[in-house]
RODO-2510 file (C-alpha; in nm, 4 decimals, decimal comma):
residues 317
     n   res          X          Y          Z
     1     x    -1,6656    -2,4620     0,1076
     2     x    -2,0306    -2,3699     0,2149
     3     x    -1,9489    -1,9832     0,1954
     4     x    -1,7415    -2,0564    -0,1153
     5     x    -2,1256    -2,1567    -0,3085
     6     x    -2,3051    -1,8778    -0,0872
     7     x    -2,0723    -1,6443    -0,2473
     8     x    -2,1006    -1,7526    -0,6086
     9     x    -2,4585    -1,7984    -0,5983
    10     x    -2,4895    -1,4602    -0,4587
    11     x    -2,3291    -1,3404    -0,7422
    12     x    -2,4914    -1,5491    -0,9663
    13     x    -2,8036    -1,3254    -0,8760
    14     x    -2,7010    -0,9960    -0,9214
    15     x    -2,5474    -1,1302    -1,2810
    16     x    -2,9028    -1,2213    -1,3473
    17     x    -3,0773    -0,8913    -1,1801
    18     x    -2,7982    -0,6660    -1,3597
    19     x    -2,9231    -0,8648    -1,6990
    20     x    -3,2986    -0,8341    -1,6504
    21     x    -3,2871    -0,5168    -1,5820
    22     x    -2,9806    -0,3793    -1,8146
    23     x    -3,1936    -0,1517    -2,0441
    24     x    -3,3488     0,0452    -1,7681
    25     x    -3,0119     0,0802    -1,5348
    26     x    -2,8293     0,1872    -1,8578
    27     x    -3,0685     0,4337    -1,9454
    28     x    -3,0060     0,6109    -1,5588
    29     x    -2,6861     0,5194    -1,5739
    30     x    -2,6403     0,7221    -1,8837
    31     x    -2,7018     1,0618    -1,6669
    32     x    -2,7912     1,4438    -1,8590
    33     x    -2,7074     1,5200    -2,2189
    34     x    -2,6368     1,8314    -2,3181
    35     x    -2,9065     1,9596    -2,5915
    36     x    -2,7315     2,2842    -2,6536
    37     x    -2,7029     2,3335    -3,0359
    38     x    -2,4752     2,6287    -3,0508
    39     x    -2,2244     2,6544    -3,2503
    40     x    -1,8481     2,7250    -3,2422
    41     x    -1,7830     2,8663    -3,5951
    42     x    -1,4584     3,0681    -3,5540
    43     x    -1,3933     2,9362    -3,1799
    44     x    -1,0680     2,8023    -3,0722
    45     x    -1,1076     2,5168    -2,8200
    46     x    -0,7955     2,3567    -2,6024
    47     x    -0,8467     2,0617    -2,4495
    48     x    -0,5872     1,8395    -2,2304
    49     x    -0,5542     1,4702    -2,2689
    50     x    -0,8113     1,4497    -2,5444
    51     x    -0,6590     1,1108    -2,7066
    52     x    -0,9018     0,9010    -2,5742
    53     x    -1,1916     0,8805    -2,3309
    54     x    -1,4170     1,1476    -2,2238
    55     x    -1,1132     1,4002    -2,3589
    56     x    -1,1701     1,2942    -2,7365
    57     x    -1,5353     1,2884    -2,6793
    58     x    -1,5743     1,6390    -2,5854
    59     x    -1,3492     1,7647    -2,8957
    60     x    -1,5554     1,5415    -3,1704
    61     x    -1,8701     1,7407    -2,9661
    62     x    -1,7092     2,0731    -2,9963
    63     x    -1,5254     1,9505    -3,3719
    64     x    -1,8934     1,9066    -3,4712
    65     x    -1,9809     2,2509    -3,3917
    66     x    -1,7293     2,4291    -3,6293
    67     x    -1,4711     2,4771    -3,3628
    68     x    -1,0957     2,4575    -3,4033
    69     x    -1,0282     2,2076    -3,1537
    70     x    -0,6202     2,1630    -3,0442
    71     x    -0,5604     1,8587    -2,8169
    72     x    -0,3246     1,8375    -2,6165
    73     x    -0,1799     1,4953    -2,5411
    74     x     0,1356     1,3338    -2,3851
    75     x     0,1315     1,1116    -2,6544
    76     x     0,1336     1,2517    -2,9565
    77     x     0,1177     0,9577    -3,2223
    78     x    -0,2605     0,8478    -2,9926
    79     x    -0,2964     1,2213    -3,0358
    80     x    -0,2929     1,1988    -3,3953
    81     x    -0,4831     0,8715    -3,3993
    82     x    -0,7633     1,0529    -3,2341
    83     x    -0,7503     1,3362    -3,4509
    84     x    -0,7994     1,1184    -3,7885
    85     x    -1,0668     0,9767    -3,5942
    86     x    -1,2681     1,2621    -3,5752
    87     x    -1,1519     1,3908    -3,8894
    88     x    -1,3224     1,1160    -4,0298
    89     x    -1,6175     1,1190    -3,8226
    90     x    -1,6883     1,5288    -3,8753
    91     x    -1,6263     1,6570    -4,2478
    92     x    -1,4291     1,9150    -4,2715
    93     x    -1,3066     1,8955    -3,8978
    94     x    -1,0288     2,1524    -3,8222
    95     x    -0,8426     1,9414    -3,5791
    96     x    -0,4810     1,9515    -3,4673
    97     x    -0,2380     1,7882    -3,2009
    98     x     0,0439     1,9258    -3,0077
    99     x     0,2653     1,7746    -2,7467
   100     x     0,1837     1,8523    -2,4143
   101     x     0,2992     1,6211    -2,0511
   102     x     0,1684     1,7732    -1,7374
   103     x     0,4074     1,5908    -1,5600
   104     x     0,6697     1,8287    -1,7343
   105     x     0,6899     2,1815    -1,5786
   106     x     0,9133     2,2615    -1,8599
   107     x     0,7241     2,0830    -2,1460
   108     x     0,4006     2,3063    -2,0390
   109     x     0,6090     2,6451    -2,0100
   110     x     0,7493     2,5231    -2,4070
   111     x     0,3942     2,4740    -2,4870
   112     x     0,2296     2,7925    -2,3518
   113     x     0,5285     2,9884    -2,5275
   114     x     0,4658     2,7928    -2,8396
   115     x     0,0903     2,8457    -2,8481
   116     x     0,0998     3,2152    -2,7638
   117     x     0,2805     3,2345    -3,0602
   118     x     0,1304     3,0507    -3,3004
   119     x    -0,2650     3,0793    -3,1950
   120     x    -0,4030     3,4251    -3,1443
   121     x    -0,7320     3,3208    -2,9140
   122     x    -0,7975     3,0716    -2,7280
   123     x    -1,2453     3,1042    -2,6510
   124     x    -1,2515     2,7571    -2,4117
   125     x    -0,9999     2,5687    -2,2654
   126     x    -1,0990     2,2188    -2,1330
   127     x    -0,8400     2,0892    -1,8702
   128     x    -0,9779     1,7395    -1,8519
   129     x    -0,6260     1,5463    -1,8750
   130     x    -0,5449     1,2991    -1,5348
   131     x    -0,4831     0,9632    -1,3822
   132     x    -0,5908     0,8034    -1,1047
   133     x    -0,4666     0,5440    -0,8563
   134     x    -0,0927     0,4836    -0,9379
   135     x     0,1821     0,3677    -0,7594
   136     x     0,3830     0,6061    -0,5816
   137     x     0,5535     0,8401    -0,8421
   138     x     0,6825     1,1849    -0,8765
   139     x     0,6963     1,4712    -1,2096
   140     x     0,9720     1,5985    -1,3198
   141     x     0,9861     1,8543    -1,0645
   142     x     0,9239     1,6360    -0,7462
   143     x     0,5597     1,6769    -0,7114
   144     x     0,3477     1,3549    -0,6150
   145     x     0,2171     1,2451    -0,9552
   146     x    -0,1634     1,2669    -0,8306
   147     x    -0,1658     1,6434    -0,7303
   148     x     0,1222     1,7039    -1,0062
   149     x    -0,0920     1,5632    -1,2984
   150     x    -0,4379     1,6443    -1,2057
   151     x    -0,4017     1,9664    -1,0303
   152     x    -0,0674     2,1510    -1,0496
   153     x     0,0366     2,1114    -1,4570
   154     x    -0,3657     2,2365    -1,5045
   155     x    -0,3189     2,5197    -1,2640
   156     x     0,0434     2,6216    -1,4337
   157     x    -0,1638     2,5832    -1,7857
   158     x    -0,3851     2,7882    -1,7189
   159     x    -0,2087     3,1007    -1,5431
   160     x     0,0135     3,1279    -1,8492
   161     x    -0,2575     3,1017    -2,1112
   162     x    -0,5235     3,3461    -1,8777
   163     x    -0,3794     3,6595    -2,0707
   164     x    -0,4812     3,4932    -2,4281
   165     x    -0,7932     3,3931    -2,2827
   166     x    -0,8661     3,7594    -2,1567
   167     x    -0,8360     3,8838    -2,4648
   168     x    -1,0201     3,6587    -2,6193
   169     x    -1,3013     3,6982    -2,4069
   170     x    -1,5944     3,5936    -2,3619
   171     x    -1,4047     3,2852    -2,3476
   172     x    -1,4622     2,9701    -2,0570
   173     x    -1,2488     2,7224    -1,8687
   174     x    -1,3660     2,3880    -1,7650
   175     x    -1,1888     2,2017    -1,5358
   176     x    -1,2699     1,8232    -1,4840
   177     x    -1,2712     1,7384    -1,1185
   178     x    -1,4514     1,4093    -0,9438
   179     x    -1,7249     1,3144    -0,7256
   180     x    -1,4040     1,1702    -0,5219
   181     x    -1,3611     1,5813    -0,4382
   182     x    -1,6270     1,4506    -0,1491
   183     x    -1,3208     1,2611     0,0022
   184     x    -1,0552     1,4532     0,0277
   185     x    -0,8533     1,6750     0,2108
   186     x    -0,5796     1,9373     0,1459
   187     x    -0,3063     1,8159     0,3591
   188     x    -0,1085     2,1417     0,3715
   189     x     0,1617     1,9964     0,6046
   190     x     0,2443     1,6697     0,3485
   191     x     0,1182     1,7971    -0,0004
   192     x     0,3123     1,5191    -0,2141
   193     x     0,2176     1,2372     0,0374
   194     x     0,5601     1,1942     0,1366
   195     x     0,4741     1,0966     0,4912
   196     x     0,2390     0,8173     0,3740
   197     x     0,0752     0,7316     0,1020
   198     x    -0,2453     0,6181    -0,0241
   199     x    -0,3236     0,6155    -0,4346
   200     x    -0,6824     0,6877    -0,3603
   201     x    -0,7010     0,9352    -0,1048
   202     x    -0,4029     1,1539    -0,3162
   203     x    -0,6549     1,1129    -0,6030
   204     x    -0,9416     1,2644    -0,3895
   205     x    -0,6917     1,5232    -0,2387
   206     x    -0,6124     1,6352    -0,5992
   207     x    -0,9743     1,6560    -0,7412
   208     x    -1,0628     1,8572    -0,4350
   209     x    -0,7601     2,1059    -0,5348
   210     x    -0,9444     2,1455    -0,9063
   211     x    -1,2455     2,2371    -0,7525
   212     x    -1,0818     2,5207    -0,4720
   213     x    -0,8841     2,5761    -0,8002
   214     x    -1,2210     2,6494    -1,0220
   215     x    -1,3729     2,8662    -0,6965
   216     x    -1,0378     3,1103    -0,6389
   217     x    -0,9793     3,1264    -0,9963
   218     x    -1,3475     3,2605    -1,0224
   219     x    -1,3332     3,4972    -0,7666
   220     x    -0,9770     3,6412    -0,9364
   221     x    -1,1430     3,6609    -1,2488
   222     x    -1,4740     3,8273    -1,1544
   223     x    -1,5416     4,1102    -1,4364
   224     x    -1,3051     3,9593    -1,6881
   225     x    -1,5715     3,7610    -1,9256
   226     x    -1,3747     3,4789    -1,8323
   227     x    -1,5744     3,2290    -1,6203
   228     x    -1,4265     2,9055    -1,4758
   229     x    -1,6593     2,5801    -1,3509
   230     x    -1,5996     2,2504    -1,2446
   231     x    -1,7497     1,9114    -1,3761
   232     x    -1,7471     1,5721    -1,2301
   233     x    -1,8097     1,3569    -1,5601
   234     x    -1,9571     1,0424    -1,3856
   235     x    -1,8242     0,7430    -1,3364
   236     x    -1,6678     0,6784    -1,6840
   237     x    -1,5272     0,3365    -1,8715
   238     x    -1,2210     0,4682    -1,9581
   239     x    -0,7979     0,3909    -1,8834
   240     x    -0,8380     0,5815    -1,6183
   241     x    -0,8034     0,2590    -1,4057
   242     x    -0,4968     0,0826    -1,5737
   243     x    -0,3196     0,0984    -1,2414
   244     x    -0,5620    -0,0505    -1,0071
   245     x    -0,6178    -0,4457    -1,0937
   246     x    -0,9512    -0,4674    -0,8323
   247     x    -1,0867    -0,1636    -0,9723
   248     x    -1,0686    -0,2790    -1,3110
   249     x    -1,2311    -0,6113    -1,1700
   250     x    -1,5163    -0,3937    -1,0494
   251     x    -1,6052    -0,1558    -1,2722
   252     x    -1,5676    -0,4642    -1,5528
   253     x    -1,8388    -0,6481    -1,3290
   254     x    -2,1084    -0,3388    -1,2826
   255     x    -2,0052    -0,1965    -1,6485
   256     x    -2,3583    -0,1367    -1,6736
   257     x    -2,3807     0,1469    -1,4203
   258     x    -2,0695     0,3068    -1,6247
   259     x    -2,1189     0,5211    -1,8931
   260     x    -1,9551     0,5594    -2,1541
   261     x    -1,7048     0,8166    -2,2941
   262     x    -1,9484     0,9860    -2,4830
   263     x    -2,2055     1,0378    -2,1957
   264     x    -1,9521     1,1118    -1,9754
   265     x    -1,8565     1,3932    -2,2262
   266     x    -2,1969     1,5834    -2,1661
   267     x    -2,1198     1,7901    -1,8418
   268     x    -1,8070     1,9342    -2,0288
   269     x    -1,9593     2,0234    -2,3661
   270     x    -2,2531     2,1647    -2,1608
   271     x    -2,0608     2,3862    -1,9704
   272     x    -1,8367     2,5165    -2,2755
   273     x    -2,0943     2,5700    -2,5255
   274     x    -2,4458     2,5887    -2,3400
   275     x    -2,5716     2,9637    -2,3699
   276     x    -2,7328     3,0237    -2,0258
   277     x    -2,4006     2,9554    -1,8764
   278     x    -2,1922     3,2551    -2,0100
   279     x    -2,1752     3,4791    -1,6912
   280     x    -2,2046     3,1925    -1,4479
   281     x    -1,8869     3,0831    -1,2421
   282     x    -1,7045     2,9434    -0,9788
   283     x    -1,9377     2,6748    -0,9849
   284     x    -1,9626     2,2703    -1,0263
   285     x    -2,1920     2,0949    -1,2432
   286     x    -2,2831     1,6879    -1,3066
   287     x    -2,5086     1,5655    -1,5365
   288     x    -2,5749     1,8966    -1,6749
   289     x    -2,6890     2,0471    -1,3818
   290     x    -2,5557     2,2305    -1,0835
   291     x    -2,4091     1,9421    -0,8381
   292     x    -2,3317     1,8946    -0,4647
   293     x    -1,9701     2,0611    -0,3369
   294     x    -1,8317     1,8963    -0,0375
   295     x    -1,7908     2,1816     0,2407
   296     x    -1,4267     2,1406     0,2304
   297     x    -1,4373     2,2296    -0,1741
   298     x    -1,6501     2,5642    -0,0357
   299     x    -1,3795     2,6871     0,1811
   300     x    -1,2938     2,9951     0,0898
   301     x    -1,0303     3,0202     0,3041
   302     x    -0,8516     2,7156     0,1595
   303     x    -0,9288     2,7776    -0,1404
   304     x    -0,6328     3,1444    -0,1353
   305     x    -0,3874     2,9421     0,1080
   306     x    -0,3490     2,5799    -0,1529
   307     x    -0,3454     2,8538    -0,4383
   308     x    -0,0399     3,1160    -0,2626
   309     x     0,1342     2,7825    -0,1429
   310     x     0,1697     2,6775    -0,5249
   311     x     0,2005     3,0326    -0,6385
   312     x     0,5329     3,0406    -0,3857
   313     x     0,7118     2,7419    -0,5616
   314     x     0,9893     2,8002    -0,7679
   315     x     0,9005     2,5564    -1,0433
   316     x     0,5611     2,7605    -1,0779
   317     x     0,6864     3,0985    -1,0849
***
């Protein structure tokens, strides 16, 4: 009973700190804003998951700027949703949806095929789409959802769309990794957690694999006008957390050290639109600035092997 009241009154202060002191943790908390004003007149923007979240943030950014912004969502009706959103929001926003599940080998080959068809450039492609912290499932093709999701449908995306963004160079990819990259490891000998299984380390092991993705992708397309970085958006509100009840719990009870969608946002739009960036690569940004990469996300070496092991799969032939 007595640790029962230590416990709540301990909590009763940090309620009161986190109050008092609100305006002045939510400005930090809010992190680097990208003051770039360029514009995107003629551009053709892709962006993955985009219903909701940071995802629909960054397109009303880049909708704003005159782009033509496509998202790409799973969902296609909250697709659409968002899209009259920001039509509504931006005058004159050219905005459009198209069906997209990275869990779906086959649904992104029929959307790469469709696209090439139908749009001839593609200037910045945004693969921000993931989830974090579910149960044990696998994609269609037998991947662990985790590395599927988050790593694999991106890395499949972008290898069939890297021709249209060639020629549509200068043109920029953005790939939304995680601080959580700090955590993880590529476990070449159990890749889809098969031998055990933990939802937050095969989170961390897939936002490490976006940012060895963003580094060999780089180096592959050195002298293309293509350049590739990394972003870890901060920690975000978002739905992100649906499947993890005590993380919810948490990030409800320090909400004030979250931002929101729209600061979260910044990082991406800054790396697609900001003009000092246009020859830099192979690099990972927060806030708006260069950030920290774990050692293990600077390995070179690991960096080829996780990209020929995927490269020798059937489904991603």
């Amino acid at each position: 009973m007595h640790m029962i009241v230590v416990i709540t009154a301990g909590l009763g202060v940090v309620a009161l700190i986190l109050r008092l002191f609100s305006t002045q943790i939510r400005k930090y908390a809010a992190g680097g804003v990208c003051r770039s004003t360029a514009r995107l007149d003629g551009k053709v923007v892709l962006i993955t998951g985009a219903n909701s979240g940071i995802g629909k943030e960054t397109a009303l950014d880049l909708a704003f700027r005159g782009a033509r912004v496509i998202l790409a969502c799973r969902d296609v009706e909250k697709g659409e949703e968002a899209a009259t959103e920001i039509r509504t929001r931006v005058g004159g926003a050219k905005v459009e949806v198209r069906e997209l599940d990275l869990a779906d080998t086959c649904s992104i080959r029929a959307f790469a095929q469709r696209f090439l068809r139908e749009v001839d450039h593609l200037h910045i492609l945004i693969n921000n789409a993931g989830i974090m912290m579910c149960p044990y499932m696998k994609t269609a093709d037998g991947f662990e959802m985790h590395i599927g999701v988050n790593h694999l449908g991106h890395f499949l995306l972008t290898y069939l769309l890297i021709g249209l963004l060639k020629r549509s160079a200068p043109s920029r990819i953005v790939v939304v990794s995680s601080l959580a990259h700090n955590f993880g490891w590529i476990r070449f000998h159990d890749l889809h957690s098969q031998g055990s299984y933990h939802s937050g380390l095969a989170y961390c092991q897939s936002k490490l694999a976006n940012v060895l993705f963003t580094r060999e992708l780089a180096r592959r397309l050195h002298g293309s006008n293509v350049t590739v970085n990394s972003v870890h958006p901060g920690t975000v509100r978002s739905e992100l957390l649906r499947h993890s009840t005590v993380m919810s719990l948490l990030f409800a009870f320090f909400s004030v050290f979250l931002k929101t969608p729209k600061e979260g946002a910044q990082t991406s739009a800054y790396c697609a639109v900001t003009e000092e960036l246009q020859s830099v690569s192979g690099k990972h940004f927060s806030d708006c600035a260069p950030a920290f990469v774990a050692p293990q996300g600077r390995n070179e070496e690991t960096a080829r092997k996780l990209w020929d092991v995927w490269k020798g799969m059937p489904q991603m032939d």
